[in-house]
N, C-alpha and C positions, 0 to 999 in steps of 0.2 A: 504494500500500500504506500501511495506515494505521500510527499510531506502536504502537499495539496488536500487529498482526499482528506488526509486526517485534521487538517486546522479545519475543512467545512461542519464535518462532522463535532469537533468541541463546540464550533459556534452555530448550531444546531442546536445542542446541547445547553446553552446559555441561552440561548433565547427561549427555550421551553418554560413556562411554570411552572414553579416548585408547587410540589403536591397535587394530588388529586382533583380537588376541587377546582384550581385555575380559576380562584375568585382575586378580584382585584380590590383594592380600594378605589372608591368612587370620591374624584376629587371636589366635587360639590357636598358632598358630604363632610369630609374633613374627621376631624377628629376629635371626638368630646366628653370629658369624663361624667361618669355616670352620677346619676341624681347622689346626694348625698343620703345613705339611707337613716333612717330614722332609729337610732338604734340607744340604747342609755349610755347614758354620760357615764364616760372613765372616771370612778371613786376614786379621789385622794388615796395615797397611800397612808396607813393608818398610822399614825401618831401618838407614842406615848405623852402622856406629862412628864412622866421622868427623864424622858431623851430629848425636852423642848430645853436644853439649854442657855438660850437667849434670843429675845427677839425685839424690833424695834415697829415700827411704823411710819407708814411714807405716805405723801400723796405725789402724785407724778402731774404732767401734764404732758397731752401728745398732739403736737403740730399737727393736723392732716395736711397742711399746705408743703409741707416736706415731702422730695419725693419717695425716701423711704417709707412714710407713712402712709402716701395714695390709695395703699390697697384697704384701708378703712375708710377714704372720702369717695372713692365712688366707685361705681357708678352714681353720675346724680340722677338717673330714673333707673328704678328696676327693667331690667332686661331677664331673658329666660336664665335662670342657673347661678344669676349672679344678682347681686344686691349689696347696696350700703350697709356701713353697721349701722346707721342710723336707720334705716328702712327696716331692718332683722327687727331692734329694740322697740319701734313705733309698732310694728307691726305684729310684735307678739306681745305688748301689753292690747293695742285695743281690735285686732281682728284675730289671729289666733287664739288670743288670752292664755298662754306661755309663760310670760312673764306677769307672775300676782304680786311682786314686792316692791313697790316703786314707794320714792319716798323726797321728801322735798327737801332733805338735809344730809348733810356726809355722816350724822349722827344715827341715820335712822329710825328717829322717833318722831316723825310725823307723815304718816302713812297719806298714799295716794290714791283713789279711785281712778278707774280708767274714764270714767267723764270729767274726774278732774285734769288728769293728763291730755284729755282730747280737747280743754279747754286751754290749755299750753301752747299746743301743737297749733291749733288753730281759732283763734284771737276773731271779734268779730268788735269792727269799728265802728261806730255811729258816728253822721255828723248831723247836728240839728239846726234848725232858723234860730240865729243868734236872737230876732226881735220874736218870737216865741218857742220857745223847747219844747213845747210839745208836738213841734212839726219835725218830723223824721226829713233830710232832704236825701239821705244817702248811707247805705248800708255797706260796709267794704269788710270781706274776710279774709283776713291776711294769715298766709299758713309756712310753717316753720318745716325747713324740705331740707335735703341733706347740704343744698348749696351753702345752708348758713349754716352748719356748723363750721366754727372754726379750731375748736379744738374738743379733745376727749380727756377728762380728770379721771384719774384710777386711785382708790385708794386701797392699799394693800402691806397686808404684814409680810417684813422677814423675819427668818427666825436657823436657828443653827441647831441643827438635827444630829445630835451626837454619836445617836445608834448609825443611822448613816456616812454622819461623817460629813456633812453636807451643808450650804447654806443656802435656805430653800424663799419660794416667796409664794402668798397665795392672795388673790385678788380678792378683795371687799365687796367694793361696788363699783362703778360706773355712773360718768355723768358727764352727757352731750354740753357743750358751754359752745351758747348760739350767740350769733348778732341779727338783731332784731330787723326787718327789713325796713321796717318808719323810720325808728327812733336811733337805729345803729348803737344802741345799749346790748352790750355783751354782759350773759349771767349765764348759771347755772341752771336748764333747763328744769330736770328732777335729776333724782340720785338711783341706780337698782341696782337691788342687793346681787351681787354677780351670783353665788353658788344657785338662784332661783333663777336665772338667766341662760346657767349652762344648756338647759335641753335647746332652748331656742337658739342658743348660737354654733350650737354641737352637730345641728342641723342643718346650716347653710355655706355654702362656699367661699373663701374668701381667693381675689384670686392675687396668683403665686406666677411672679415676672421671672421665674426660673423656670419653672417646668409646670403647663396648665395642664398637663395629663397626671397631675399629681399634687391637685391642690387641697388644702388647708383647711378645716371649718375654722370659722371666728374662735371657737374655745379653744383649738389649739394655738391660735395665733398667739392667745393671749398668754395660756399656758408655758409656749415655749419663749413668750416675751421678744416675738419678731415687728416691734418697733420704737421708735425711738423716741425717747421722752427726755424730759427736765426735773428737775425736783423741786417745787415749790413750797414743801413744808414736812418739816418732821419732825412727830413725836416729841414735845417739848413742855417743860413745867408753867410755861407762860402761854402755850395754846396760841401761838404767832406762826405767820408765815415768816418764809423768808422776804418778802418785799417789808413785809411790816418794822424789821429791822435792818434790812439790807437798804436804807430809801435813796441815798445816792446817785448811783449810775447802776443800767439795768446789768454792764458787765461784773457790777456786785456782786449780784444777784447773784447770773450763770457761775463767776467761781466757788460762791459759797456753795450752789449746788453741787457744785464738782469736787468740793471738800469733803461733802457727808459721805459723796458715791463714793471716793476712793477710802474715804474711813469704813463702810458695810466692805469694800473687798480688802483691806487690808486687817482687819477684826476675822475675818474668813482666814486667812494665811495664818494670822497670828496661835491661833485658837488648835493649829496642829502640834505636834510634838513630835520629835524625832530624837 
């Protein structure tokens, strides 16, 4: 057999379809990960009191205007698969009802109804005949959508797990901080308690600019702490922010934030023995 015959015959052989089937992918199709299934939220690993060693308390704040943070600011309208974190939380306190723990304070002692929160969400303006109020001339309802959030406040404890050996962190709660579209006043929308949040965020996609055939629900995002925050206050006998005594200049601010981060990782280092 000549050297002819045989190169036709390998690329004969190459052009054929692997396996039986000879199904292709259909490029109109593409390529898209499956629904996230609805399955229970991954239990903390269990925790003695004896092995809680130390622990502190932080509250964070998270840019979404960064672009490591993006993948919690949008999409700004639900699309199929994917969704804001603000669209997941709006949308499993008042139509799935998912989320029952909403609260108007970092403290969590003033509980919210979901008509109270839908009174939040979306705001109804009056304007009246200034020469008699009793004349309605114009009804306007202004609604609070993912575009305005501008950032996400997380409150959450660490703590050093000495059976493990670890310095571990677990999230509090959760709180949307909007700018209002009238008034351009930025506040704390509500607060929700995150462990009653899990199933709803355990639920939905977030997407992952590394590999979208291998994306992320919100509770792990949160979990494994893939985004990027500041530290605005912590844990302190005076119950102050850092702005509250930092007033100067805001790069104050950022370094004392950057003091306490590198004192939690170096209290972690220190805390081993060799």
């Amino acid at each position: 057999m000549s050297k002819l015959q045989i190169f036709g015959i390998l690329l004969i052989a190459c052009l054929l379809p692997f396996g039986g089937s000879g199904q292709t992918l259909d490029p109109d199709q593409g390529v898209e990960p499956d629904e996230p299934p609805e399955n229970p939220v991954f239990p903390y690993p269990y925790l003695r009191e004896a092995d809680l060693l130390w622990s502190t308390r932080h509250w964070e704040r998270i840019d979404v205007r960064e672009k490591f943070n993006l993948h919690l600011f949008y999409p700004l309208q639900a699309i199929p698969r994917r969704k804001s974190l603000f669209d997941v939380i709006v949308d499993g306190i008042l139509l799935e009802e998912t989320i029952l723990e909403v609260f108007a304070d970092d403290r969590f002692e003033i509980p919210l109804s979901p008509n109270q929160v839908r009174a939040y969400v979306q705001m109804v303006d009056t304007l009246r005949d200034p020469d008699d109020p009793s004349i309605i001339l114009l009804v306007d309802t202004i609604r609070i959508t993912s575009k305005d959030v501008i950032y996400w406040e997380v409150k959450s404890d660490w703590y050093f797990d000495k059976q493990r050996g670890e310095m571990k962190n677990r999230i509090l709660g959760l709180s949307p901080v909007v700018e209002n579209p009238k008034t351009l006043d930025r506040y704390n929308l509500f607060w929700v308690w995150y462990p009653d949040a899990r199933f709803a965020l355990n639920n939905q996609l977030a997407y992952n600019k590394g590999n979208t055939n291998m994306r992320l629900s919100y509770d792990q995002v949160f979990l494994l702490r893939l985004f990027d925050s500041v530290i605005i206050k912590e844990d302190n006998v005076y119950d102050r922010t850092i702005e509250e005594y930092k007033r100067s200049t805001a790069l104050e601010q950022l370094l004392e934030a950057e003091r306490i981060k590198n004192n939690l990782r170096n209290l972690e280092a220190e805390l081993w023995e060799y």
